[in-house]
C-alpha positions as CSV (number, residue, x, y, z in Angstrom):
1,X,-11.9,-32.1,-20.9
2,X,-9.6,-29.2,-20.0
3,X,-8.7,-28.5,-23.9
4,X,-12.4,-28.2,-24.4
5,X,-12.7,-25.9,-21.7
6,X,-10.0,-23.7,-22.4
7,X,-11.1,-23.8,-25.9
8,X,-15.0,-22.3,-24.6
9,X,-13.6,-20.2,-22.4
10,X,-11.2,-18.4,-25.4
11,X,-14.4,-18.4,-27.6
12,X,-16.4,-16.4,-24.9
13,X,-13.8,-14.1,-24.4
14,X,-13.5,-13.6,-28.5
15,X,-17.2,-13.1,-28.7
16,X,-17.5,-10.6,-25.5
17,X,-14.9,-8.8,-27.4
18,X,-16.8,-8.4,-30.4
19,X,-20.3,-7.7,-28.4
20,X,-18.5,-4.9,-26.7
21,X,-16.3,-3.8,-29.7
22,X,-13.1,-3.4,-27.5
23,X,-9.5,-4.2,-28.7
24,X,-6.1,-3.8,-27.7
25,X,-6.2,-0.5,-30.2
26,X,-9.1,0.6,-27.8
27,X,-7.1,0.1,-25.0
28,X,-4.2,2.1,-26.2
29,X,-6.0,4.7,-27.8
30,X,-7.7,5.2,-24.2
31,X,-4.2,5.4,-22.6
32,X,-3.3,7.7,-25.0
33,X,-6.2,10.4,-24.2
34,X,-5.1,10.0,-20.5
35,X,-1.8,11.0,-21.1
36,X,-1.0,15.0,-20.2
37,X,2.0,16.4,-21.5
38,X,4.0,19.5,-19.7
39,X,3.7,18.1,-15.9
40,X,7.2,18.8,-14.7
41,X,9.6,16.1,-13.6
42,X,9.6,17.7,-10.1
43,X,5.4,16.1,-9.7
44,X,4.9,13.8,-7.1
45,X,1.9,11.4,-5.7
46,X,2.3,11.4,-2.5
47,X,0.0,9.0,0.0
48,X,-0.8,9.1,3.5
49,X,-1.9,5.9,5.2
50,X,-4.1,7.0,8.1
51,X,-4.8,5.1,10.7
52,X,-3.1,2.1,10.4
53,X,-3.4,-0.3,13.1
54,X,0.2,-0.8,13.9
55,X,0.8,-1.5,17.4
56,X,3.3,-3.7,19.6
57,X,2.1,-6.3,22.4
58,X,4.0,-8.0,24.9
59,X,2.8,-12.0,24.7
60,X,3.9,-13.5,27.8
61,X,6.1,-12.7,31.0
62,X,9.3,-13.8,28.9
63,X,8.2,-13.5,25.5
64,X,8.9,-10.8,23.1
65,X,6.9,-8.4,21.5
66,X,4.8,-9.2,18.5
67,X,2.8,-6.7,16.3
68,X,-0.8,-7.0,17.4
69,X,-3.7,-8.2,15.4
70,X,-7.1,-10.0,15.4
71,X,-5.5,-13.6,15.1
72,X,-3.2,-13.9,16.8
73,X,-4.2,-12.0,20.1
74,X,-7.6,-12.3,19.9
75,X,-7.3,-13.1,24.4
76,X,-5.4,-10.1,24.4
77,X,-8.2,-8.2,23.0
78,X,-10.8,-9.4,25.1
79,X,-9.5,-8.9,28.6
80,X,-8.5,-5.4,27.6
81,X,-11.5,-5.6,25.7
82,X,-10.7,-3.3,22.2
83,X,-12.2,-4.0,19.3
84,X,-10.9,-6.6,16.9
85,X,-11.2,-4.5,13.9
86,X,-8.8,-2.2,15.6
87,X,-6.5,-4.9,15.5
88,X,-5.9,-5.2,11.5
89,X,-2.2,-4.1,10.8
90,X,-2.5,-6.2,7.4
91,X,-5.0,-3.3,5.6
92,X,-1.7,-1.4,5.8
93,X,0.3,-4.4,4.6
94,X,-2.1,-4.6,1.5
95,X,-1.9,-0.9,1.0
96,X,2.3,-0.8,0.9
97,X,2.7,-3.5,-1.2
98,X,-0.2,-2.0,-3.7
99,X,1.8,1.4,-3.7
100,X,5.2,0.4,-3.3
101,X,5.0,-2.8,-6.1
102,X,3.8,-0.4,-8.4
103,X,5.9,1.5,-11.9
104,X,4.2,4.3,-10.6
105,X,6.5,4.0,-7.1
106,X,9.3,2.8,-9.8
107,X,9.4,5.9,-11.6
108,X,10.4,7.6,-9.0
109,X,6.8,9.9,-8.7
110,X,5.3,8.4,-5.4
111,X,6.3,8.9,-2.0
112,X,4.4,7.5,0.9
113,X,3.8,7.9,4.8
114,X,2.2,5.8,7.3
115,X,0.5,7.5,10.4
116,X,-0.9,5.0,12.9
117,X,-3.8,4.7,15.5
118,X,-0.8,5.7,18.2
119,X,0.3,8.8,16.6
120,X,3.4,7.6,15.2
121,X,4.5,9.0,11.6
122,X,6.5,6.3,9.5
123,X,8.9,8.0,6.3
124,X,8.4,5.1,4.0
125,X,11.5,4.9,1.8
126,X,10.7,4.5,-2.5
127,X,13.5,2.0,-2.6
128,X,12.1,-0.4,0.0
129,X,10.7,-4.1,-0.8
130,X,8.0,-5.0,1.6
131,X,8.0,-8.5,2.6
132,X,5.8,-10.5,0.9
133,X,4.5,-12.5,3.9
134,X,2.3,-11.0,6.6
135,X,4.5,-12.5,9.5
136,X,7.6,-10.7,8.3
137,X,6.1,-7.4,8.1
138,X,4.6,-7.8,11.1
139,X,8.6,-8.8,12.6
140,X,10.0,-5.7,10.4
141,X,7.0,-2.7,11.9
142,X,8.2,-4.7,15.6
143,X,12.0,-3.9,14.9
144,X,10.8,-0.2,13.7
145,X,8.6,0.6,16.3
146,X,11.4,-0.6,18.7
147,X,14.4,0.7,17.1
148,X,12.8,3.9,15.3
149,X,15.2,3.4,12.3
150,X,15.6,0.4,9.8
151,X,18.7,1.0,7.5
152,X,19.1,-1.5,4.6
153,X,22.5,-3.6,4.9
154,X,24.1,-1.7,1.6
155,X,23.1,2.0,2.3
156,X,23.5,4.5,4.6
157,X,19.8,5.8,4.3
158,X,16.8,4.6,6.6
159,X,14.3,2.4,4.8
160,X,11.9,3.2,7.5
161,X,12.2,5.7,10.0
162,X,10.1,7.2,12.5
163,X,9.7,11.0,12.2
164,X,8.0,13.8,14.0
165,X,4.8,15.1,13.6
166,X,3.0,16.9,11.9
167,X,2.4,14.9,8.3
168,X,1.9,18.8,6.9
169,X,5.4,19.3,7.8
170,X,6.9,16.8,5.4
171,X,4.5,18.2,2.5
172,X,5.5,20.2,-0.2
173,X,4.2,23.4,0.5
174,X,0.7,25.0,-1.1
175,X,0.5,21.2,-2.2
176,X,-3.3,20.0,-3.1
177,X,-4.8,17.9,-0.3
178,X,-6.9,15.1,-0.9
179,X,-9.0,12.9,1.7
180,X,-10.5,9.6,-0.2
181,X,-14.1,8.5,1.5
182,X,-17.1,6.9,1.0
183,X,-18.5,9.3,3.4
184,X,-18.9,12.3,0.8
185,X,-21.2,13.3,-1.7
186,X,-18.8,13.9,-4.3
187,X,-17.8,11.3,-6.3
188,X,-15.7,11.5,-9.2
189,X,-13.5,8.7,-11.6
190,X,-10.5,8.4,-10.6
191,X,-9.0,8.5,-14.4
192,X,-10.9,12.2,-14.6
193,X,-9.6,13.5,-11.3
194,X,-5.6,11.9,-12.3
195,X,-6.1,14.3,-15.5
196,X,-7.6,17.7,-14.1
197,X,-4.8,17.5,-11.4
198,X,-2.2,17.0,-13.5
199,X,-3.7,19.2,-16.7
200,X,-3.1,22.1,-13.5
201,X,0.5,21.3,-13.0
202,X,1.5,21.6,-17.0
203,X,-0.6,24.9,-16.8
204,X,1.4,26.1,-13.8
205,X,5.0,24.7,-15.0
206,X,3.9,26.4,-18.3
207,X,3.1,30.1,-16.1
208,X,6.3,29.5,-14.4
209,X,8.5,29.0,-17.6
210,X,7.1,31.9,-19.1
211,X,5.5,34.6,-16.7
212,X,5.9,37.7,-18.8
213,X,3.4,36.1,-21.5
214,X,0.5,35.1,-19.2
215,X,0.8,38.3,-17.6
216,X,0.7,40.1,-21.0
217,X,-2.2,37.6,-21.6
218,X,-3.8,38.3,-18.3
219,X,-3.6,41.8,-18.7
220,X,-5.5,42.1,-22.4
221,X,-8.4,39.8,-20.8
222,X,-8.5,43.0,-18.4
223,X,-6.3,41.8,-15.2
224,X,-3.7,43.7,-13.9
225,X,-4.3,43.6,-10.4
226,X,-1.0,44.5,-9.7
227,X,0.6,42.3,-6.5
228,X,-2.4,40.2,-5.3
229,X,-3.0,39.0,-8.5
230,X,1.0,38.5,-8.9
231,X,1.2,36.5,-5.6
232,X,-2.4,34.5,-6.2
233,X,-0.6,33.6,-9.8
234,X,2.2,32.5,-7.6
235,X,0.6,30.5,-5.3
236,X,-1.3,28.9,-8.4
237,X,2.5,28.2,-9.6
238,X,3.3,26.1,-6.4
239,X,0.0,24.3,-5.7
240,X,0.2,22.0,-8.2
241,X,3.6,20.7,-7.6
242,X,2.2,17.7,-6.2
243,X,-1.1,16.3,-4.7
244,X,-1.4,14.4,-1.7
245,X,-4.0,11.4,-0.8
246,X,-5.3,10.6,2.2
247,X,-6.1,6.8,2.3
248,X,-8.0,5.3,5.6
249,X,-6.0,2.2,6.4
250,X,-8.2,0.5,9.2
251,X,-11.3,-1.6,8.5
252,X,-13.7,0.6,8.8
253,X,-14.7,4.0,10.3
254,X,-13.8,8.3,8.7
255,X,-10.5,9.1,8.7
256,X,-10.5,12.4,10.6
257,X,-8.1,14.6,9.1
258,X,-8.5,18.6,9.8
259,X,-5.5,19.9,7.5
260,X,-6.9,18.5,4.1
261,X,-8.7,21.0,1.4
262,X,-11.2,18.3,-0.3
263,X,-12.8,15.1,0.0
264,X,-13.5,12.6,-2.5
265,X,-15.0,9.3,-2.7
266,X,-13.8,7.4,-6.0
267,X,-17.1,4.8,-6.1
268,X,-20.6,4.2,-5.1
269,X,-19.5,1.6,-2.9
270,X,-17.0,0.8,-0.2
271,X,-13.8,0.0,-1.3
272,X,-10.9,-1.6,0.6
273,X,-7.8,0.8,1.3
274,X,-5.2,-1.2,-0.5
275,X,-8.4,-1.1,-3.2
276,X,-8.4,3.1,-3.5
277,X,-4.3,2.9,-3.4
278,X,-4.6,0.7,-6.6
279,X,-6.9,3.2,-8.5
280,X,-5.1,6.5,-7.2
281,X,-1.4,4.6,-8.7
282,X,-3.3,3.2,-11.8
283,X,-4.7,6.7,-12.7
284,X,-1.2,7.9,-12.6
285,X,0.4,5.9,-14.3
286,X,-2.0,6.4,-17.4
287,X,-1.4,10.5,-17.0
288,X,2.2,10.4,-16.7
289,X,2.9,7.8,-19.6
290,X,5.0,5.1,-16.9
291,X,4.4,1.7,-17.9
């Protein structure tokens, strides 16, 4: 019966517990250790979606325009013939609604941008709620793509907006610049990574708020390099202001992006975008304390 079953299935999960020895006090304790204290309020995560198939078609001699993908407009697709896989605007659906559902986003310490396979750089807005269904994203990224501009009915600021180019440009400066791949021989936890990054910006805040004592420190450990070493400790100060992601939103295929400093694959196997997006908020959320 059901009752019987639920019954098993709670005993199983009672004796897994045991065979593995993990509680809730485990789990707590282990989001305690992740937790760094000292990053300044002023740190952000911020997350580029490269790639994303977001594109408008014409269907028909009087119809409107629709956003294309590999269901709907799968003739389209063959008589100009592009492959379907470049035809997947719901990897970036999944990816928004991973980042921009999440207490990381909430708190105020994420910030995202969408670039597409067209070349077109979207401002993503903290505040938005991306609809839930894929046909009314699809009619929202139509109304942006024609508009340039969505404005929510109660505010005066842009929800989306279409801005220039560059990405870089919109980056805090001397930020650290992050491309996640599977195509790269370093791989690292995501939980780790989330802690060194953020263990760098306490260390720098700390520098900032009081300079004279890690020069005094720097110069009994036998520094005093006089300005160099006073403007590579400043650039040390800004870097870790914030750290940017680069996340692949297509189906498959490198994201080719020139202006980032590392790469960094997060598994020993392919993950989905909206997949890395949920690991890179998760990680966060641990380090910073936001529940």
């Amino acid at each position: 019966t059901a009752g019987r079953a639920e019954a098993n299935l709670m005993a199983e999960t009672a004796e897994r517990g045991s065979l593995t020895g993990k509680t809730q006090d485990d789990e707590d304790s282990f989001r305690r250790a992740c937790v760094v204290r000292g990053v300044p309020d002023t740190f952000r995560v911020f997350v580029v979606l490269e790639e994303a198939n977001l594109e408008t078609v014409k269907v028909g001699k009087d119809g409107g325009f629709q956003l294309l993908n590999a269901d709907d407009h799968q003739g389209i697709l063959a008589r100009t013939k592009r492959d379907p896989a470049h035809a997947r605007p719901d990897i970036a659906h999944q990816c928004l609604l991973t980042l921009l559902d999440s207490p990381l986003n909430k708190a105020g310490r994420l910030k995202v941008f969408v670039r597409t396979r067209k070349n077109v750089l979207i401002d993503v807005h903290p505040h938005i709620r991306i609809p839930r269904t894929f046909r009314r994203f699809a009619g929202l990224i139509v109304e942006l793509l024609q508009k340039l501009k969505i404005r929510a009915t109660n505010s005066p600021d842009p929800l989306l907006k279409v801005v220039a180019n560059p990405v870089t440009t919109h980056l805090p400066a001397g930020c650290r610049r992050v491309l996640m791949t599977y195509n790269c021989e370093r791989v690292e936890n995501m939980q780790s990574h989330a802690i060194s990054v953020a263990r760098a910006a306490a260390a720098a805040a700390a520098e900032t708020a009081h300079p004279a004592a890690s020069s005094s420190a720097a110069t009994a450990n036998g520094g005093g390099g006089g300005d160099d070493d006073d403007a590579k400790r400043g650039e040390q100060r800004g870097a870790p202001t914030a750290v940017v992601y680069v996340v692949g939103a297509m189906a498959h295929g490198k994201v080719d992006a020139d202006w980032v400093d590392e790469q960094l694959s997060v598994s020993h196997y392919p993950l989905s975008g909206a997949n890395v997006c949920a690991k890179i908020v998760q990680a966060y959320e641990n380090v910073l304390d936001v529940l």
